[in-house]
Legacy VTK file of the C-alpha trace (Angstrom):
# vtk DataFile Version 3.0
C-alpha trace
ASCII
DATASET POLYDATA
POINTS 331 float
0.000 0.000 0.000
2.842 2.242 -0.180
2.264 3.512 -3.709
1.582 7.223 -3.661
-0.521 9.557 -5.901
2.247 11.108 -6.757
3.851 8.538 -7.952
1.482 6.725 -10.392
0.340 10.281 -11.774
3.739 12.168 -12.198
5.673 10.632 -14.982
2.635 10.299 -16.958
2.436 12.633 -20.341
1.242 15.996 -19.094
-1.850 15.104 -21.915
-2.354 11.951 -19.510
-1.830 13.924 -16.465
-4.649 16.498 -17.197
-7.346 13.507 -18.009
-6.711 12.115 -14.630
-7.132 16.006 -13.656
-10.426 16.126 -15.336
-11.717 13.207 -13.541
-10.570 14.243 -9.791
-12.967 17.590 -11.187
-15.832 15.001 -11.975
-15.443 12.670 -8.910
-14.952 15.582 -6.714
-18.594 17.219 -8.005
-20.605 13.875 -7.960
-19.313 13.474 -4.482
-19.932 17.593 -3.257
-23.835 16.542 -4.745
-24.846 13.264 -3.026
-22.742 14.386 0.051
-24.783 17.348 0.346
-27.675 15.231 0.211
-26.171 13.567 2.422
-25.889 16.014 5.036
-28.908 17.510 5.125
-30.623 14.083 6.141
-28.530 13.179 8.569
-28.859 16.532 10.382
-32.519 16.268 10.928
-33.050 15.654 14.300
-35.115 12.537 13.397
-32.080 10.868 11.350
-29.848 11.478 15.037
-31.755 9.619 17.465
-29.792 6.612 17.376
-25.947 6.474 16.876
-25.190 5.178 13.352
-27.612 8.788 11.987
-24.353 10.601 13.828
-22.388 7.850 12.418
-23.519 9.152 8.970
-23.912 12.642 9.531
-19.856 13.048 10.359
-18.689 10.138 7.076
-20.981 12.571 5.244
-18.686 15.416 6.027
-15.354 13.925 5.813
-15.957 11.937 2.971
-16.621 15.198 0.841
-13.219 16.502 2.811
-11.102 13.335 1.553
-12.760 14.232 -1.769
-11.299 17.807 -1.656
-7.717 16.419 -0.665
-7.504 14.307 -4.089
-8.254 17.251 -5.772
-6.079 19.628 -4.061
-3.283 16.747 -4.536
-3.958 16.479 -8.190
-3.443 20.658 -8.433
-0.235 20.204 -6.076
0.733 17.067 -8.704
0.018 19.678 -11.732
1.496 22.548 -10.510
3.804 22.076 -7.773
6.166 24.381 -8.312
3.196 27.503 -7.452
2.944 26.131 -4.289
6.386 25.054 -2.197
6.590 22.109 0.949
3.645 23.417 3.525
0.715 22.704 1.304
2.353 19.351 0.138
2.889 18.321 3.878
-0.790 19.497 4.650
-2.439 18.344 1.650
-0.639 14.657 2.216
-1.409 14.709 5.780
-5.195 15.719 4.999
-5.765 13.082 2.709
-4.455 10.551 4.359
-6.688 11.518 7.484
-9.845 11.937 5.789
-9.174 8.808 3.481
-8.807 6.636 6.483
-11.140 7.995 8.728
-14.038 7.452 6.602
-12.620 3.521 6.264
-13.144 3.796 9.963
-16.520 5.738 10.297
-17.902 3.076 7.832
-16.956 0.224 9.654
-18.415 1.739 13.225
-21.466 1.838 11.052
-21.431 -1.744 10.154
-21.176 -2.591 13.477
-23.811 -0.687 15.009
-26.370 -2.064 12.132
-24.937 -5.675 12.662
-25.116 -5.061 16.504
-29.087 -3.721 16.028
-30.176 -6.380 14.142
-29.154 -9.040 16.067
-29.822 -7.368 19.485
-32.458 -4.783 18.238
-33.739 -3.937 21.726
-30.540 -3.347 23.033
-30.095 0.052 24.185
-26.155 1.179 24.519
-24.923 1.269 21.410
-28.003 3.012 19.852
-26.875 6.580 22.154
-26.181 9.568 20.280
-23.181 10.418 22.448
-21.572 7.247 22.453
-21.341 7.811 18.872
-19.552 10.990 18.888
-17.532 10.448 21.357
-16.509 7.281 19.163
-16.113 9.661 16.460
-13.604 12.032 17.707
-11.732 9.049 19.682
-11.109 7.721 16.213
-10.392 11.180 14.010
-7.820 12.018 17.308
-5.709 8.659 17.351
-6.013 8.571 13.336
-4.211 12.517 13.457
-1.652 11.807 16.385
-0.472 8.007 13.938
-0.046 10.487 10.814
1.796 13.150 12.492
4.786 12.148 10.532
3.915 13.479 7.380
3.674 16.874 8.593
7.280 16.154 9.618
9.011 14.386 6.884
7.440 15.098 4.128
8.822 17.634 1.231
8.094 19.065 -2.377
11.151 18.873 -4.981
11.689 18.689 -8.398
12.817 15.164 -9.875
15.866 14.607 -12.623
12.560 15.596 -15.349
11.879 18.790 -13.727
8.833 17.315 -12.224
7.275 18.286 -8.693
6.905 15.754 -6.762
5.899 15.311 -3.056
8.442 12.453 -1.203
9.081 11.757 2.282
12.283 12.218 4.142
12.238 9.729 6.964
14.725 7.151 8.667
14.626 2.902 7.676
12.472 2.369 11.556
9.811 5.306 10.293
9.445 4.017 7.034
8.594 0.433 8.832
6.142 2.456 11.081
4.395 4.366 8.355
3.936 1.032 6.659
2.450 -0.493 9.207
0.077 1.890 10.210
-0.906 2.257 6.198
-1.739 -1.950 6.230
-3.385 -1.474 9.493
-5.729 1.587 8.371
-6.933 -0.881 5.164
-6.293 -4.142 6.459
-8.608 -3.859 9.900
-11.495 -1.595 8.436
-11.581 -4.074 5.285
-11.821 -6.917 7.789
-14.198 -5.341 10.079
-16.557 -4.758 6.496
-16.169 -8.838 5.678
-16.613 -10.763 9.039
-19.453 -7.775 9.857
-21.557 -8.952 6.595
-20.879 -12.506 7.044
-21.983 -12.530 10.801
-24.757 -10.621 9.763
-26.514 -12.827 6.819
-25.290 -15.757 9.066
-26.527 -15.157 12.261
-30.116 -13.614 10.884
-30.632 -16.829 8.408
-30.108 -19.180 11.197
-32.203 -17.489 13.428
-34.547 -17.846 10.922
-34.274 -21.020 10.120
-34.581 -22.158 13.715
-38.151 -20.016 13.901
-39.673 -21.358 10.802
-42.024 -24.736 10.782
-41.946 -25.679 7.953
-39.246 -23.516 5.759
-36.958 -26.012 4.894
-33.374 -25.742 4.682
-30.222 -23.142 5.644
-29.234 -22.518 2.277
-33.534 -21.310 1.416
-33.466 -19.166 4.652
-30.187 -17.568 3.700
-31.851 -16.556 0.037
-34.800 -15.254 1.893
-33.033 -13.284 4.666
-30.777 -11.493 1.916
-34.182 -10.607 -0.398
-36.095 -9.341 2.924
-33.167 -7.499 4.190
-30.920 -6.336 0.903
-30.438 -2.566 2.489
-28.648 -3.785 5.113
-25.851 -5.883 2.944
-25.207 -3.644 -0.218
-23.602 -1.099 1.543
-20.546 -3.339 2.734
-20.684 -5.474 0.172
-19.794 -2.306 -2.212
-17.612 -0.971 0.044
-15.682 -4.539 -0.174
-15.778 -4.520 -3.736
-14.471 -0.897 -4.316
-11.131 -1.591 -1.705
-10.384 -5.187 -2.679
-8.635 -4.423 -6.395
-6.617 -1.943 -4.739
-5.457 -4.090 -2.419
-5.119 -7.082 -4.327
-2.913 -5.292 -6.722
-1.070 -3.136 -4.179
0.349 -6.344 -3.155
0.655 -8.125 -6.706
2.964 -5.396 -7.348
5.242 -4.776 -4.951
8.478 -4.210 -5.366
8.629 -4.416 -8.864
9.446 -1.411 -11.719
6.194 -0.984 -12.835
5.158 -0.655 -16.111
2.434 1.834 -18.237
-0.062 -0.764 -18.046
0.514 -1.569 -14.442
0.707 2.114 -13.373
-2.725 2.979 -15.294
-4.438 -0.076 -13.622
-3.329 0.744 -9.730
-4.752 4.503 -10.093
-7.525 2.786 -11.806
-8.031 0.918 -8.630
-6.774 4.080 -6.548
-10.037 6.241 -8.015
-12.475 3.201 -7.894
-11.444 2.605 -3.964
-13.065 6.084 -3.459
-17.109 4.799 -4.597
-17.988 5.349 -0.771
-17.202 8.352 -0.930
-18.880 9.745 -3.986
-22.083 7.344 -3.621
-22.457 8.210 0.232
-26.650 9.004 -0.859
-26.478 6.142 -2.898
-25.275 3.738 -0.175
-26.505 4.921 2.945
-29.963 6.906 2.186
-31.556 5.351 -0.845
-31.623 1.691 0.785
-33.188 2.893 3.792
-37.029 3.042 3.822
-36.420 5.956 7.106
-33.959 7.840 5.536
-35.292 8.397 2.577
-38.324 9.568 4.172
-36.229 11.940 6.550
-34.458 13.355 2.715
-38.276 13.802 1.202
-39.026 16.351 3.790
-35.824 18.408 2.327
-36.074 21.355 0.270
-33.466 19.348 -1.867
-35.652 16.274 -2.283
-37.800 18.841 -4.691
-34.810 19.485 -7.136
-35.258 17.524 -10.522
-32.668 15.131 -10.271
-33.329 14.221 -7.058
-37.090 13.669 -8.089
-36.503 12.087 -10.388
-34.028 9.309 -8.451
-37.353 9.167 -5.797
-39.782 8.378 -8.593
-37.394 5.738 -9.771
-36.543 4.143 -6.428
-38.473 0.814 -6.088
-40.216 0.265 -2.918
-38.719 -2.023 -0.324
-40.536 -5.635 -0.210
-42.789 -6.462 2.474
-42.483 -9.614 3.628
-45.343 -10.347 6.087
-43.814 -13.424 7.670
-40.719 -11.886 8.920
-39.224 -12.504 12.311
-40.229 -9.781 14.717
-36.814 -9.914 16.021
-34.494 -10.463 13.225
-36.165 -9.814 10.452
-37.492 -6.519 11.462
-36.728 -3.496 9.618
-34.100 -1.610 12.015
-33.817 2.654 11.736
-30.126 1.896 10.052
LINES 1 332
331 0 1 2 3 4 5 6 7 8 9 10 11 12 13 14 15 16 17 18 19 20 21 22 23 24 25 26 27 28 29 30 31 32 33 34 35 36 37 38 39 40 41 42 43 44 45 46 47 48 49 50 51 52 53 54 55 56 57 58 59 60 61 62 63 64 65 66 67 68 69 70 71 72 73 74 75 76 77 78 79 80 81 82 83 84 85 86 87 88 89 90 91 92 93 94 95 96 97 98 99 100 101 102 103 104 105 106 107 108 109 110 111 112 113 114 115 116 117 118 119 120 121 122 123 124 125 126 127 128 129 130 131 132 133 134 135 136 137 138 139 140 141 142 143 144 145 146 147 148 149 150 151 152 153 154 155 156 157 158 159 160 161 162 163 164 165 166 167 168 169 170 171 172 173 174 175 176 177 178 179 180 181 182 183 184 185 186 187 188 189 190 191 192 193 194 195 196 197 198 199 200 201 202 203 204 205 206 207 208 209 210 211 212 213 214 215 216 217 218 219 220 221 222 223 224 225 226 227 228 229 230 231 232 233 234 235 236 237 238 239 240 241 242 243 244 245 246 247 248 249 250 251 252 253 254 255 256 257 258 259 260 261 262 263 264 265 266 267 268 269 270 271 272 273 274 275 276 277 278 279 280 281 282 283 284 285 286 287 288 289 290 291 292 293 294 295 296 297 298 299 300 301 302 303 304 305 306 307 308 309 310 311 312 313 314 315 316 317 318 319 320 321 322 323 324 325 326 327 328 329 330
């Protein structure tokens, strides 16, 4: 995971260079829309009663702040040399923080939803505060681990006359910042696979073990997933968009890489950022209560978003559900 921005981008043609450019703009104004949506759902009142809505309302915020970083990195990339070593060490420092404190926020989420629906009349983890205390816990030891890069970081110009920001640091540092890199993708990716796999697990069998005459694991499991699909699609994408970046972080280490293997990792770089951008998509759409919450928006009245309502199917009812499991849960 050591491959940097900067690295993949900067010995590109300056032709290739500005494409990339072009679609930071795009994926930075998709994201500033369905963030924005975003926001204003989670700050009603009504979308903050139980943890993960705070949960939301914060990854809301910071996603569209990570989003902001990779474009602010792609102008440093671009034109370095108008700007000097503070804004690389702040912009490198910022996006690292916001990157890998969303990864974070999403995967308190996951808990709290996998925690409510197996224990939905459990009480703790559903407080507000608990939440944001959670919240700044995690943004505060994520800032104090990445204090390096304020430190050792630095903007130069390479044998090609091109700016690049590099770090500066010692053999032990350079062990440290790669372990704290694995362990800010590694344990948030984790958290995100055993979280939906205890989830469809646990719910199926307990459904399984409730039903007369419903036959088998394997039919519960099918039925679980149809009655409770908002719950699952948000990790599951969230899996999807990290694991080729990961896969191929690893594939090709410490090797020269080549055109084809440069294009594909910031491929995979851009593509690991689909939480991000489709926070509305993933977190508001799916759920029957916070869509609801957006329709009471002034924003819900805009034609695009209108038109994504009118095109949203309606959840299935499924009247033999499990009043315990199989309940629909405010997530």
């Amino acid at each position: 995971m050591s491959f940097t921005l900067d690295a993949l981008i900067v010995y590109n043609h300056f032709n290739i260079q500005l494409l990339y450019f072009i679609l930071t703009i795009i994926i930075f104004l998709i994201g500033l829309i369905t963030n924005y949506a975003s926001f204003v759902t989670f700050k009603r009142p009504n979308s903050r009663k139980v943890g993960v809505g705070n949960y939301l309302l914060i990854l809301s915020l910071f996603s569209q702040c990570s989003l902001l970083s990779i474009f602010l990195k792609m102008n440093h990339i671009l034109f370095g040399s108008l700007w000097g070593n503070i804004p690389c060490k702040i912009i490198t420092y910022m996006l690292s923080i916001t990157t890998r404190y969303s990864y974070w926020l999403t995967s308190w989420i996951t808990i709290n939803r996998v925690h409510l629906t197996l224990f939905p009349f459990s009480t703790m983890i559903k407080k507000p505060r608990l939440a944001i205390i959670t919240s700044l816990i995690t943004l505060l030891v994520i800032s104090v681990m990445h204090i390096h890069e304020l430190l050792f970081y630095i903007s130069l110009k390479d044998s090609s006359e091109q700016t690049v920001c590099v770090t500066t640091i010692t053999k032990e540092m350079s062990i440290y910042n790669r372990v704290t890199v694995l362990i800010h993708y590694i344990v948030p990716f984790s958290i995100q696979v055993v979280s939906i796999t205890l989830l469809i697990a646990f719910a199926a069998r307990s459904r399984s073990r409730s039903a007369s005459k419903q036959g088998m694991f394997i039919q519960q499991l099918k039925q679980q997933f149809q009655c409770q699909k908002e719950l699952y699609i948000t990790p599951v994408i969230i899996i999807l968009s990290g694991l080729p970046q990961i896969i191929l972080s690893f594939t090709f280490a410490c090797i020269e890489l080549s055109l084809w293997q440069r294009h594909t990792l910031l491929v995979t770089y851009f593509l690991s950022y689909a939480p991000q951008v489709l926070g509305f998509v993933l977190f508001v759409l799916p759920s029957t209560n916070y869509s609801h919450e957006f329709k009471q928006t002034k924003l819900a009245k805009m034609c695009l978003f209108k038109w994504i309502l009118q095109n949203k199917k309606p959840p299935a009812i499924n009247n033999n559900q499990h009043p315990i499991v199989g309940q629909k849960v405010q997530t």
